[in-house]
N, C-alpha and C positions, 0 to 999 in steps of 0.2 A: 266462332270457328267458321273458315270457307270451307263448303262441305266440297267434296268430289262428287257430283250428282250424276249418278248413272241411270236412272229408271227410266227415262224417256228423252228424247230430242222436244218433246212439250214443255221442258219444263228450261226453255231458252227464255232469255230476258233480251228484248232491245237495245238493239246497240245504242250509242251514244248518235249518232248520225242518224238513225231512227227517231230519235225525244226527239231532236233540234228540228227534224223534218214534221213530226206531228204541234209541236211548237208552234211553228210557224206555215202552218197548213192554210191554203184557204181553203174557208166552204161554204156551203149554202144545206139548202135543204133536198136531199134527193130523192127522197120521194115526188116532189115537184123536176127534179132531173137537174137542178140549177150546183151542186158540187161539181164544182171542177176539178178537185182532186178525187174523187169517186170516178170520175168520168175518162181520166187523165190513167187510172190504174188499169180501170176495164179495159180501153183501148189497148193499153202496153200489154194487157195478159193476155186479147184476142189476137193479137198480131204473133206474141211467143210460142202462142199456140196454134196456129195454123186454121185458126177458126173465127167466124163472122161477128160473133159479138161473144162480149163475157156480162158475168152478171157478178157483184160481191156478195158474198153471204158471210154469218155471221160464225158458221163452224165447218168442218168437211161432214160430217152428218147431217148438218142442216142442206150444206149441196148434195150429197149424194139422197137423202131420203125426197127434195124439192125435184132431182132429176127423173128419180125415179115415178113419181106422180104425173111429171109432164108428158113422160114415155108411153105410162099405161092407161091401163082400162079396169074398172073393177073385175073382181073375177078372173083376169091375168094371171099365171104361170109367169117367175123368170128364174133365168138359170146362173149362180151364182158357184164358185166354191166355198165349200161345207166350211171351212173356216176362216173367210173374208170379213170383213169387219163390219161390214152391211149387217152379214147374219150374226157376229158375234157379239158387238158394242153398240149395235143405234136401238137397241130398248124397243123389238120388234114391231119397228117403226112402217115397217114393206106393208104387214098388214091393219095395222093401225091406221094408215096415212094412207098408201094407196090403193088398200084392198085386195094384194096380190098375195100368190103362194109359191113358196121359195119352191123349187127345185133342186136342190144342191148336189156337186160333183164333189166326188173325192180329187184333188189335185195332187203330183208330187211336187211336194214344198210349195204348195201353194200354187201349182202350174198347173187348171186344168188343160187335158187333151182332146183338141179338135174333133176328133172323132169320137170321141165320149158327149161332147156337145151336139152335135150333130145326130147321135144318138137320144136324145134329150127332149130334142124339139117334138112338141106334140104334133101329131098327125091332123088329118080331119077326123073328127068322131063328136058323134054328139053327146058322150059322155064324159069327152075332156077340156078342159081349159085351153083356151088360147094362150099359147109360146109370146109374150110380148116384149121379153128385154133380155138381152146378155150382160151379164156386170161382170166387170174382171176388175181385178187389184192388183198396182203396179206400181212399186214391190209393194210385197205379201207380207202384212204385218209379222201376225202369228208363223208365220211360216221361216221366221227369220230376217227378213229384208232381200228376200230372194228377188229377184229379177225376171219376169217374163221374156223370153226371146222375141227378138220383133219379128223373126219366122213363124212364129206359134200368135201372136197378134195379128198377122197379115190373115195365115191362113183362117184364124177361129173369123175374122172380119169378111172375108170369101165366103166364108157359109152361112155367116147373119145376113150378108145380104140376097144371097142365093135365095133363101127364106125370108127375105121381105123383114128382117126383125134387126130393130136399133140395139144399138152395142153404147153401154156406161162405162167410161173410165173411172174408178176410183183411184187417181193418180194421188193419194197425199203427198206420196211423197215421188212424184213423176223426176223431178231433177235429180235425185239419188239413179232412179233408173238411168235416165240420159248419161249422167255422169259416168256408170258402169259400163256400158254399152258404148260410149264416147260416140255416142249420137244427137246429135238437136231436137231436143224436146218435140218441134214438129214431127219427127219419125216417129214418134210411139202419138201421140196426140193423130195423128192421119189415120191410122185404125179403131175410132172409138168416134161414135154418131155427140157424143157429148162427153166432158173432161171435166173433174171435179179436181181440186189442187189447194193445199194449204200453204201459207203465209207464211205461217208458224213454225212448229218443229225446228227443222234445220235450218229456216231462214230466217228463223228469229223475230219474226216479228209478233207484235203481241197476241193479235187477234184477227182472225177471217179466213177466208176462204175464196175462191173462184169457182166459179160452173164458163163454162165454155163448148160454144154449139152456134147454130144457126141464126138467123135474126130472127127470125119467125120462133125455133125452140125457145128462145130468152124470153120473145114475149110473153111469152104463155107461165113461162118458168115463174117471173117474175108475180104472176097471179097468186101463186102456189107460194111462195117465198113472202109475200104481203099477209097471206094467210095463215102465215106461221111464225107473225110475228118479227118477220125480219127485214121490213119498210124502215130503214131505218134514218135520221132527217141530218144532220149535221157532222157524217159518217167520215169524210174525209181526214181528220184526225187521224183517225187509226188507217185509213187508206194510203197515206204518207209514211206511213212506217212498210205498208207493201210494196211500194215503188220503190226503194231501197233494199226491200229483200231480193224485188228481180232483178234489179240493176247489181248489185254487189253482191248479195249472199247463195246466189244460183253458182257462182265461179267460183266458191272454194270448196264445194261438199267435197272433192276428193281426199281433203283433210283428213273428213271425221274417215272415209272409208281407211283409209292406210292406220289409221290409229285402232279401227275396230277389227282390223289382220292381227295387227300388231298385240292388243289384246288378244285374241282369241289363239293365234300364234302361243304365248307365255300363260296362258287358261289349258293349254295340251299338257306342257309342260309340266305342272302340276300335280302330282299322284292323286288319283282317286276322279280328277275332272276329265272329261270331255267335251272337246268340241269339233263337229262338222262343217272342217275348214270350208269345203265344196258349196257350202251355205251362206259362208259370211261374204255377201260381196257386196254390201252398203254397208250402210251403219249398227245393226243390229245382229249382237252377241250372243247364241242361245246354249246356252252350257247346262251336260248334264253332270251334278256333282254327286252321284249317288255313291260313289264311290270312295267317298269320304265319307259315308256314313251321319251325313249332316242332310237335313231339310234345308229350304229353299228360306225360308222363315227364320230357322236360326243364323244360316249365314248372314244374312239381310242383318238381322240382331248387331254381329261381331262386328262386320264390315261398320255399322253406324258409329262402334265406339270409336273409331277411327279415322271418322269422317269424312266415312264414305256410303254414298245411297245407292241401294239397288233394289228392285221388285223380286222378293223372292216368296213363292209362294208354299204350302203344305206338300209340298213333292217337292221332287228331287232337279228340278230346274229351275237356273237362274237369269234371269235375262239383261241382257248389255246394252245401253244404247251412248254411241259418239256423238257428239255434237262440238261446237261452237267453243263451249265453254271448261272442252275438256281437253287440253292440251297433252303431246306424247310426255310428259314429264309425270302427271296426274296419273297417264298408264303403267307407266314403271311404277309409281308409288301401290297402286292397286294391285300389281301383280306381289311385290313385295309384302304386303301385308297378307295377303291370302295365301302366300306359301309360309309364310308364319301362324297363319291360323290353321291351317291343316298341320302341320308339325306339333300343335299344342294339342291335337284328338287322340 
């Protein structure tokens, strides 16, 4: 059976133009620096991004937690929203790996507010930690796929640096933002001292990641990144399937967005479901079905016999994610069967 795979834009496979590119890859060893397709990606990513050098990593957790070590100091403070993926999904890596303590904002929809940060930042006192990093998330997983305004980027970036303190992008999925905003990467990428970015998800490609920053930041990064295991020799393989997700798969995300309206749109429709249209403005669908008197679990259940995947957890929400491989034809069929399964309750 081809399933209809809704739980994540992670679980995209390689295009066919990807194999033939990893295929026929050259490479070398890059820990020695001699891949020229490792080399050929970084340049293309640094240049996308408005920034001096990139570095490949091997996940966006491996760049965001690599970044965040190059930034700090042990015993460092940084300010994070309470539900960014730094704090909810890297296996509290912040203080494992760099010895730091979160500070977390409450955000709406995953938006912290300038002056809530600013409010954050520790003072002088010798009983508190030094403020050493701002991290934001753009879009905000958990939060839905919401979008940061590059108004609220600009200004939270006027007051990192007002205070002397470097700003993390965890951009997984930065081109989803761009693409909403119909801005060039570079505009959200210029508010953020360092830019983390995946491969994967919606661009399909199998595996890695970017950091993106300074010459001087990479180097150091790259220390941290060796120490974690992520040296890695004959890398361009999989580096050649990234060159084809910036080059081709950065200019269609508007797809999955109109397809995940599109659901979310026919998920209203539905008695007993909700969804916060105001919310969905990428690829992720966050619906609550409580009103169908079904868990998150059971739905998940029904939808499989039908072959269709989605993350449904022991509550009453479901989550939606468009991608690549899910075409408006697959949305109609989804919406279809889940107005047959609420009718059979």
């Amino acid at each position: 059976m081809g399933y209809i795979d809704l739980r994540s834009d992670t679980v995209t496979l390689p295009t066919q133009e990807m194999r033939d590119a990893m295929y026929n890859a050259k490479v070398g060893d890059d820990v020695y620096r001699e891949d020229p397709t490792i080399k050929k990606l970084e340049e293309m990513a640094a240049d996308i991004m408005g920034k001096e050098d990139a570095m490949f990593v091997t996940s966006g957790t491996q760049g965001n937690q690599v970044s965040i070590m190059t930034h700090t100091h042990h015993g460092n403070e940084i300010i994070l929203e309470e539900r960014c993926h730094i704090i909810t999904y890297e296996v509290g890596g912040i203080g494992y790996l760099s010895g730091v303590q979160a500070k977390t904002i409450r955000g709406e929809n995953g938006i912290m507010d300038p002056s809530d940060i600013e409010k954050a930042i520790r003072t002088e006192d010798i009983h508190y930690p030094v403020t050493g990093l701002i991290c934001l998330e753009n879009t905000h997983n958990r939060a839905g796929g919401t979008v940061t305004p590059i108004e609220t980027m600009s200004a939270i970036y006027e007051i990192a640096k007002k205070h002397n303190i470097p700003v993390h992008l965890d951009g997984a999925r930065i081109f989803n933002a761009a693409t909403y905003l119909n801005l060039d990467v570079k505009e959200i990428a210029k508010y953020a001292d360092s830019v983390m970015f995946c491969l994967s998800k919606g661009l399909c490609a199998p595996v890695g990641s970017i950091v993106t920053g300074t010459k001087e930041f990479i180097i150091r990064a790259k220390k941290y990144r060796k120490m974690l295991g992520g040296g890695m020799r004959q890398a361009g393989i999989i580096a050649a399937a990234g060159i084809v997700a910036l080059e081709k798969m950065t200019k269609r995300l508007h797809e999955d967005h109109e397809n995940a309206r599109l659901l979310a749109e026919g998920l209203n429709n539905i008695p007993g479901i909700k969804v916060d249209i105001d919310t969905v403005q990428t690829n992720i669908v966050m619906s609550d079905i409580s009103g169908t008197r079904m868990k998150g679990s059971e739905l998940s259940s029904k939808l499989l016999e039908h072959g269709i995947k989605v993350n449904g957890a022991d509550d009453f929400n479901v989550r939606f994610v468009t991608h690549y491989y899910v075409k408006k034809d697959d949305i109609k069929k989804v919406l279809n069967v889940m107005q047959n399964i609420i009718k059979e309750q």
